[in-house]
Steps between C-alpha positions, in 0.01 A plus 500: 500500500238742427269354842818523697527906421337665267685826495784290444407307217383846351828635540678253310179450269620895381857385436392277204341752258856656512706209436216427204602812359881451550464210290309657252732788454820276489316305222423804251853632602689148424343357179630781257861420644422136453386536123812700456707201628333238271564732209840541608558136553335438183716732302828338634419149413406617131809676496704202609338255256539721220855538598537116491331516209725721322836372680714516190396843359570606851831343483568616164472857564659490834231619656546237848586814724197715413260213479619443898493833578117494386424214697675624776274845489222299453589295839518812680183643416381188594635556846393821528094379434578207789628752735203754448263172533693382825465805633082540506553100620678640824289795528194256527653286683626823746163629489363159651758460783423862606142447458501199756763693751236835476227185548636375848573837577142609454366232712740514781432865493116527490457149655726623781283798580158323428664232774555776761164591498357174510370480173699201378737253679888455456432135361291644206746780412803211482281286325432753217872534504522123400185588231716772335790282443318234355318776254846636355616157489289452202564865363867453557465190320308603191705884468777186436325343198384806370845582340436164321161543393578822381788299249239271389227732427784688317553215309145393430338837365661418163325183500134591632556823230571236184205286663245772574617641113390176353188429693399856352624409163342189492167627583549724182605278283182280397562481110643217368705516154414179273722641194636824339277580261555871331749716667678641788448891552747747729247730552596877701755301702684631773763350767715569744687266769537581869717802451248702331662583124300435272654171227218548273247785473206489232581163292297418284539231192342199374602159415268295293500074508799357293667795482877533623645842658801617652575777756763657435630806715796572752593368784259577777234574235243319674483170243561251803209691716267470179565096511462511875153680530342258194644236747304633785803549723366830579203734400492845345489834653274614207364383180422070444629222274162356338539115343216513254347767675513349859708690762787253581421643933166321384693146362579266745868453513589138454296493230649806326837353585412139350471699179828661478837360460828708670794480420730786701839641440604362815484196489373257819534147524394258844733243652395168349523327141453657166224328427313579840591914387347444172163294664500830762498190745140373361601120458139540319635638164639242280858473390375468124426876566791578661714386182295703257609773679831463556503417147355810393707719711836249378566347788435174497823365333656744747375302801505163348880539478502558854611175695194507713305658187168630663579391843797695536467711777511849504734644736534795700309704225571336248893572506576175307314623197604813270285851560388412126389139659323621743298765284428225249347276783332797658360573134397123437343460853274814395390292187431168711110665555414621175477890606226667258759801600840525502756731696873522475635721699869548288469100540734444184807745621723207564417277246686528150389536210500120357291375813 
């Protein structure tokens, strides 16, 4: 192309810087409205399942005709986020068909001229014609799958942020826990989640080795959030948690983890058998262990009487077990590893008093 005229390969050599930048722009234009379709998405299919989930109070309170009003508003916005992505998918795609007609126009144009005067021949300027379809062929073709790259990168910056998070944490996290030795130290602690209110602001306390604590404040007092940054499910804003004077962003998680046992107020149990709950799925602990546990949280005449006994199977949440059942196994599956430390997160609240 470029020996057959080189004013004419020039010309359309020009074009592609612009269509380079088209691109570009359309890209930092169409991810926010992407992101803001995942989240949307994402909020509508936790609101469903914890509708499902909570079918009966739902029912019980008559609440059908707001709950599908909700969904309905939540459908809408929806809409409203496809539209406004459709839209910067058609102006692309608009931008490209014009960019090919001003293309041909160009080189009929300036061909034509360069032809009267000798400069080129008629072949060449029809045969850069044919070149300038088969270049926004191509362009045409990828302004099509950028709409669904866009989705997928959409949908995969949550994941490379949780992976690029734990490569960072891991290089951090070097120290390795081999027991609890003295004590456990809050130490100028503050926290806030996403929305930027502070939960806790300047803890501070102690909690030496054998001793047993309780937390006790109101609702939304921050208790949970305390459990949840000793667990490592997120870091401080200010301040550190020390484990015999090691900062736990210096302890390497898994084995700060092997040393505590949880036991949460709500209460989460896997599809499969009681016994394969209890074992975590680790066919390597033995079922001697599993009994002294259950045992010592009194369950194990519990689940004997069951017909299957430990290989009943746990279903749908555990909905053929009692909330008191559940917590019990939850509390015994905690005690299966021998935790040096021990968290119950209002892990009794269902149980009575002679269990």
């Amino acid at each position: 192309m470029m020996i057959i005229s080189l004013r004419l390969y020039l010309l359309i050599l020009i074009m592609l810087p612009l269509f380079l930048y088209l691109f570009w722009w359309f890209e930092r234009k169409v991810r926010p409205v992407y992101l803001a379709l995942r989240k949307k998405v994402a909020e509508i299919n936790s609101f469903i399942i914890e509708t499902l989930r909570g079918l009966s109070i739902v029912q019980v309170f008559r609440q059908e005709t707001n709950f599908l009003s909700k969904i309905d508003r939540l459908g809408k916005e929806k809409y409203d986020i496809d539209i406004k992505a459709l839209v910067f998918w058609y102006r692309i795609w608009f931008f490209v068909d014009i960019g090919e007609i001003i293309g041909i126009i160009l080189i009929l144009g300036i061909g034509g001229m360069w032809a009267l005067k000798g400069m080129i021949t008629i072949g060449s300027i029809f045969l850069f014609v044919n070149y300038i379809t088969r270049l926004f062929g191509p362009l045409r073709g990828l302004s099509d799958q950028v709409n669904v790259i866009e989705r997928a990168f959409a949908s995969a910056e949550r994941v490379f942020q949780i992976l690029s998070k734990n490569r960072e944490e891991k290089k951090e996290e070097t120290k390795i826990v081999e027991t609890f030795k003295r004590e456990i130290e809050f130490k100028n602690l503050s926290f806030f989640y996403e929305d930027g209110k502070w939960v806790l602001q300047n803890l501070n306390f102690k909690i030496k080795k054998g001793e047993r604590i309780a937390l006790v404040g109101e609702t939304g007092g921050g208790k949970t959030s305390v459990v949840s940054l000793l667990l490592k499910f997120y870091t401080p804003q200010k301040g550190n948690i020390l484990i015999d004077n090691l900062k736990i962003t210096d302890i390497n998680r898994n084995s700060l983890r092997s040393k505590i046992g949880f036991v949460p107020q709500d209460v989460i149990l896997f599809p499969g058998s009681i016994l394969e709950n209890l074992r975590r799925f680790d066919e390597q602990i033995p079922v001697a262990k599993v009994y002294e546990a259950t045992k010592r949280a009194h369950m194990h005449d519990r689940i004997t009487k069951l017909p299957d006994g430990y290989n009943t199977n746990i279903i749908e949440q555990g909905i053929n077990l009692s909330f008191g059942e559940k917590q019990l196994l939850s509390y015994a599956r905690a005690l299966v590893f021998d935790p040096e430390i021990l968290i119950l997160d209002e892990a009794t609240s269902s149980v009575d008093p002679v269990s």
